[in-house]
N, CA, C and O atoms as a GROMACS GRO file, in nm:
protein
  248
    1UNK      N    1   0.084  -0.117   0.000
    1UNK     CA    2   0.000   0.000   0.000
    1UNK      C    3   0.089   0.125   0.000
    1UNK      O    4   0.205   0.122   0.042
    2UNK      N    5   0.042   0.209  -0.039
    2UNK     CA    6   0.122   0.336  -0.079
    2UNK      C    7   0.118   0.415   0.030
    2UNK      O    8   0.022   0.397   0.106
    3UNK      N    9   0.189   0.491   0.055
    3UNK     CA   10   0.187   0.586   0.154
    3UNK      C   11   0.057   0.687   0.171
    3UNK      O   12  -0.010   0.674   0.273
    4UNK      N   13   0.033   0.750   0.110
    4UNK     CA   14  -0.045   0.862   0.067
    4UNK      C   15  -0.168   0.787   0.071
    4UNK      O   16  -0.253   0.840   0.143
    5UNK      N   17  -0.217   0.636  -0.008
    5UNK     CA   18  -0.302   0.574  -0.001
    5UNK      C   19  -0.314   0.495   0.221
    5UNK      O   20  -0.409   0.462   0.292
    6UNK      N   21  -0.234   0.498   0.232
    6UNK     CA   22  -0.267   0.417   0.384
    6UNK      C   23  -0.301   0.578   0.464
    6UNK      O   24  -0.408   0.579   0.524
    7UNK      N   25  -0.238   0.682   0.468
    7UNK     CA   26  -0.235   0.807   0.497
    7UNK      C   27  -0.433   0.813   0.498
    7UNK      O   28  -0.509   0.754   0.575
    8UNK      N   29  -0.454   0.871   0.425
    8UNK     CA   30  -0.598   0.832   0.376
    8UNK      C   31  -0.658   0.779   0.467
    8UNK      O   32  -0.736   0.835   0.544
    9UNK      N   33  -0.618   0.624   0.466
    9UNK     CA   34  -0.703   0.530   0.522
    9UNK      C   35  -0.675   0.557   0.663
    9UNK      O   36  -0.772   0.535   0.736
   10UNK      N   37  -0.571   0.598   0.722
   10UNK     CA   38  -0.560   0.612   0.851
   10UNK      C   39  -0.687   0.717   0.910
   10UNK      O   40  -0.748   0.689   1.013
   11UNK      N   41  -0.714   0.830   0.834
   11UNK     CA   42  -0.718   0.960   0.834
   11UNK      C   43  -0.868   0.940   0.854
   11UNK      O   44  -0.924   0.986   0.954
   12UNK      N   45  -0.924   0.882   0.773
   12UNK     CA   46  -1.086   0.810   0.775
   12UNK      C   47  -1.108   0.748   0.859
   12UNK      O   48  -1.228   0.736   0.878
   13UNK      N   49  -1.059   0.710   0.911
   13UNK     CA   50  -1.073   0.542   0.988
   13UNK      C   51  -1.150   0.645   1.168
   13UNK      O   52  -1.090   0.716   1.249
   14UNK      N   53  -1.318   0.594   1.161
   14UNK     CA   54  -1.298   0.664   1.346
   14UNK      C   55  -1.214   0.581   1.400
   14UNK      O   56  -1.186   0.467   1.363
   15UNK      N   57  -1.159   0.658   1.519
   15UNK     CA   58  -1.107   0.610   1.675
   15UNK      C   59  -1.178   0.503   1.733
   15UNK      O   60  -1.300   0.511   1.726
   16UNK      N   61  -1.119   0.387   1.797
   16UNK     CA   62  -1.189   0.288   1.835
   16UNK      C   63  -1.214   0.335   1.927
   16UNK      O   64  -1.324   0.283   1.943
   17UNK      N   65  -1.190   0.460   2.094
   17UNK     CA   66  -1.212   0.523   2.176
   17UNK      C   67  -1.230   0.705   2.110
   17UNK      O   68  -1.159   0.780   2.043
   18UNK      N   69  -1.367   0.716   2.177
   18UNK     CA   70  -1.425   0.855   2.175
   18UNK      C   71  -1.295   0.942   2.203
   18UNK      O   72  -1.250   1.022   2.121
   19UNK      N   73  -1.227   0.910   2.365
   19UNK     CA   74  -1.124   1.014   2.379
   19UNK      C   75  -1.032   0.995   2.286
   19UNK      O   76  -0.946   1.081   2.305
   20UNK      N   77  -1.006   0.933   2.200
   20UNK     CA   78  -0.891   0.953   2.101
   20UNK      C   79  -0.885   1.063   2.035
   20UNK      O   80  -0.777   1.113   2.004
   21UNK      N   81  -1.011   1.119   2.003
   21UNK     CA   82  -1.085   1.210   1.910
   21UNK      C   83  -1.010   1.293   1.928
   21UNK      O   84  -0.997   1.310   2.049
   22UNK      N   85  -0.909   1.401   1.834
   22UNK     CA   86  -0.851   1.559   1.869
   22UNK      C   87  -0.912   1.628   1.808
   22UNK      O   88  -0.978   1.577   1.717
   23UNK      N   89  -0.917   1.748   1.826
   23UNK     CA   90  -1.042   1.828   1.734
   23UNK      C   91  -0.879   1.945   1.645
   23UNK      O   92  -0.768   1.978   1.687
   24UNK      N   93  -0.941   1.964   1.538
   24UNK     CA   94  -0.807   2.019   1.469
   24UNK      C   95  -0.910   2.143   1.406
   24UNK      O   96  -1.028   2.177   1.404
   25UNK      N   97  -0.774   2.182   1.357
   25UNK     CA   98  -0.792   2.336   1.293
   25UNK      C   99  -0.808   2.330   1.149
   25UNK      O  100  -0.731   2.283   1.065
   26UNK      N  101  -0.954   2.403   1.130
   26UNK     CA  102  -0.980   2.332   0.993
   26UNK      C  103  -0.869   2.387   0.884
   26UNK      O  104  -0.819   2.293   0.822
   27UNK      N  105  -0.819   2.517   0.844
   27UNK     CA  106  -0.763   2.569   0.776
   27UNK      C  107  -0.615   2.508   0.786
   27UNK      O  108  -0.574   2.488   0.672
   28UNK      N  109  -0.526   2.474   0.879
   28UNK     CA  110  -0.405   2.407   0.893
   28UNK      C  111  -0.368   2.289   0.961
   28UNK      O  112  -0.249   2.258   0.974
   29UNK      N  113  -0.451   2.227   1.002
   29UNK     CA  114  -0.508   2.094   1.064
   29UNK      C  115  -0.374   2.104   1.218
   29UNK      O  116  -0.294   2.018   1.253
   30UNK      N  117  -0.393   2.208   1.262
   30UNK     CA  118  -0.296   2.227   1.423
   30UNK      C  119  -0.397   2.161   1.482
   30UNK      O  120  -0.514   2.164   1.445
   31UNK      N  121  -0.334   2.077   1.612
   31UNK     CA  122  -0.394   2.058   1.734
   31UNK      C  123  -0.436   2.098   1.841
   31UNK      O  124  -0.518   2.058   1.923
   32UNK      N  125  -0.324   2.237   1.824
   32UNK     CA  126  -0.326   2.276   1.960
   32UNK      C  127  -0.408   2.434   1.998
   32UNK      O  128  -0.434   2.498   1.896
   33UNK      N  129  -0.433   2.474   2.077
   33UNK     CA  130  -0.437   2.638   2.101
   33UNK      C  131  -0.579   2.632   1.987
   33UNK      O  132  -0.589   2.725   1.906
   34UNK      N  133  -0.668   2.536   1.986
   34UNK     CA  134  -0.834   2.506   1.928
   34UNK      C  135  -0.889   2.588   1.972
   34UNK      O  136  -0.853   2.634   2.080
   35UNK      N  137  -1.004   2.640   1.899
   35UNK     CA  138  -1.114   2.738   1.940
   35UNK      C  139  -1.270   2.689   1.905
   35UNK      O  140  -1.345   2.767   1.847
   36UNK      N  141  -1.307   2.577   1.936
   36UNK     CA  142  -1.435   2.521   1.900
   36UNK      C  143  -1.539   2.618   1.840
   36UNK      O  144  -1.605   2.609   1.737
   37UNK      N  145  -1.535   2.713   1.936
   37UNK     CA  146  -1.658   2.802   1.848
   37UNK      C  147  -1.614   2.843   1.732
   37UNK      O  148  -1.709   2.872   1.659
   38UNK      N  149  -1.510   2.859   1.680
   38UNK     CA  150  -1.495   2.881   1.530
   38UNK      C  151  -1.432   2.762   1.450
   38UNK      O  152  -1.416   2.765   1.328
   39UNK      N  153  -1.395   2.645   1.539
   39UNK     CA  154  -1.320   2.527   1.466
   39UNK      C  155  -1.146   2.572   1.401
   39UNK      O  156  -1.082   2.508   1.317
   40UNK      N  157  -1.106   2.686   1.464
   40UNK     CA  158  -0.981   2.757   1.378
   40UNK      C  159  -0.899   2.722   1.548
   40UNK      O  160  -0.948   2.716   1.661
   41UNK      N  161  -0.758   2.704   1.498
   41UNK     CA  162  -0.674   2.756   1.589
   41UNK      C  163  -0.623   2.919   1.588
   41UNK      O  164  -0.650   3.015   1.515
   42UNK      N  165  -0.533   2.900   1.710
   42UNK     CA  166  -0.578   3.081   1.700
   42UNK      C  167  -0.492   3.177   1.650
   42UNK      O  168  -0.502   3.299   1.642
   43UNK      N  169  -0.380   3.076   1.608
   43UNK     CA  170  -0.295   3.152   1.493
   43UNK      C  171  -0.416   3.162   1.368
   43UNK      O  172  -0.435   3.278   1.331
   44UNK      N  173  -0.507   3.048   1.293
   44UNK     CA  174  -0.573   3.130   1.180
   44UNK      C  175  -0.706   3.224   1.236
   44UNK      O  176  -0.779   3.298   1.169
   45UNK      N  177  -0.710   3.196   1.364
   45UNK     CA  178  -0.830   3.281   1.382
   45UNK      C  179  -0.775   3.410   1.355
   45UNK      O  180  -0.832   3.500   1.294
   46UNK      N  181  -0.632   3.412   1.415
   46UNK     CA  182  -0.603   3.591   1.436
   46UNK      C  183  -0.626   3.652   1.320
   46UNK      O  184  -0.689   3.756   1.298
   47UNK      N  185  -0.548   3.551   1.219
   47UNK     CA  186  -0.518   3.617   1.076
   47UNK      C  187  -0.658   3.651   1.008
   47UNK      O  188  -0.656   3.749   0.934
   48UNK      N  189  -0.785   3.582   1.022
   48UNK     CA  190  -0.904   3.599   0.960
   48UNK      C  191  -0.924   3.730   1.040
   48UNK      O  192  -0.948   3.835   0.980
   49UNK      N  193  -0.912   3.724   1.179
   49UNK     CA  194  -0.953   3.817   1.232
   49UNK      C  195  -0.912   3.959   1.187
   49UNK      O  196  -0.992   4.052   1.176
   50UNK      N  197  -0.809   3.964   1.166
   50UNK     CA  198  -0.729   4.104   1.152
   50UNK      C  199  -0.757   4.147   0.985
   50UNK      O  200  -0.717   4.248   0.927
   51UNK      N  201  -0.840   4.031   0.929
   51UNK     CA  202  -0.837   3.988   0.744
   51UNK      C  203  -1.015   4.125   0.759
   51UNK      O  204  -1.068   4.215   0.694
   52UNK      N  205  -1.033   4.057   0.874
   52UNK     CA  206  -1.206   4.113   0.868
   52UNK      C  207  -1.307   3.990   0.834
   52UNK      O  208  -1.421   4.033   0.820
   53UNK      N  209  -1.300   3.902   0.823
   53UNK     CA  210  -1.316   3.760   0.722
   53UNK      C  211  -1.452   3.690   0.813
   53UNK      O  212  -1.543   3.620   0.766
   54UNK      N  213  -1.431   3.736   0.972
   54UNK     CA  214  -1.464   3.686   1.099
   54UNK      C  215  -1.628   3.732   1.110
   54UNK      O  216  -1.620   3.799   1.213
   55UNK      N  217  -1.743   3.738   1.079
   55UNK     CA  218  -1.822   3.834   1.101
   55UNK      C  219  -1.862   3.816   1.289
   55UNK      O  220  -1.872   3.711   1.353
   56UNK      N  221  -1.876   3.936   1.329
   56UNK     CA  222  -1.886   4.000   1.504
   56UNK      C  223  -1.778   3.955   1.572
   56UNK      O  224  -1.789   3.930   1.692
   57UNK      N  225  -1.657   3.940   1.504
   57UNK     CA  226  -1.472   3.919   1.583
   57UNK      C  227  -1.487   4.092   1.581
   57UNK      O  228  -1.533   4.147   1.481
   58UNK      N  229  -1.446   4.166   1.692
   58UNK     CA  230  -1.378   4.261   1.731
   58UNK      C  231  -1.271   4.268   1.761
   58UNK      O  232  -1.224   4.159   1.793
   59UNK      N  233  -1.188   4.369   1.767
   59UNK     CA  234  -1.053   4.396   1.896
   59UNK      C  235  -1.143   4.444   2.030
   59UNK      O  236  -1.232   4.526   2.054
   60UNK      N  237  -1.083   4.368   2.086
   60UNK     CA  238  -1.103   4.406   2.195
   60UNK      C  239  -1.058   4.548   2.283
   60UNK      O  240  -0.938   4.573   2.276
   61UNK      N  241  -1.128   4.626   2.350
   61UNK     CA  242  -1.092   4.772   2.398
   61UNK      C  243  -1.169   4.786   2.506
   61UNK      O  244  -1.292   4.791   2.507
   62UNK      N  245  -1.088   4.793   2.609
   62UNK     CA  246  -1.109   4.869   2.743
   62UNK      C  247  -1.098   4.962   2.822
   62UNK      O  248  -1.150   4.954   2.934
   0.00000   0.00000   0.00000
């Protein structure tokens, strides 16, 4: 089996355990530093954010 082809199949395949599950970043598939309510990590959130891309993302001001 080919790389790219087992890759795939790995990639599809659910977790035989729920907690296996990582939730990733849809735009760069990161693991880490997740933001569920937008599904982005927050390096691409920033960048959408600062893009305008985000609709009701503000800067924040206090």
């Amino acid at each position: 089996m080919s790389t790219t082809a087992k890759f795939v199949k790995d990639t599809q395949q659910k977790p035989k355990y729920s907690t296996r599950k990582k939730n990733r970043c849809q735009m760069c598939g990161r693991p880490r530093a997740y933001m569920r309510h937008f599904g982005l990590c927050r390096l691409c959130f920033r960048k959408l954010a600062h893009k305008g891309e985000l609709p009701g993302v503000t800067k924040a001001s206090w």
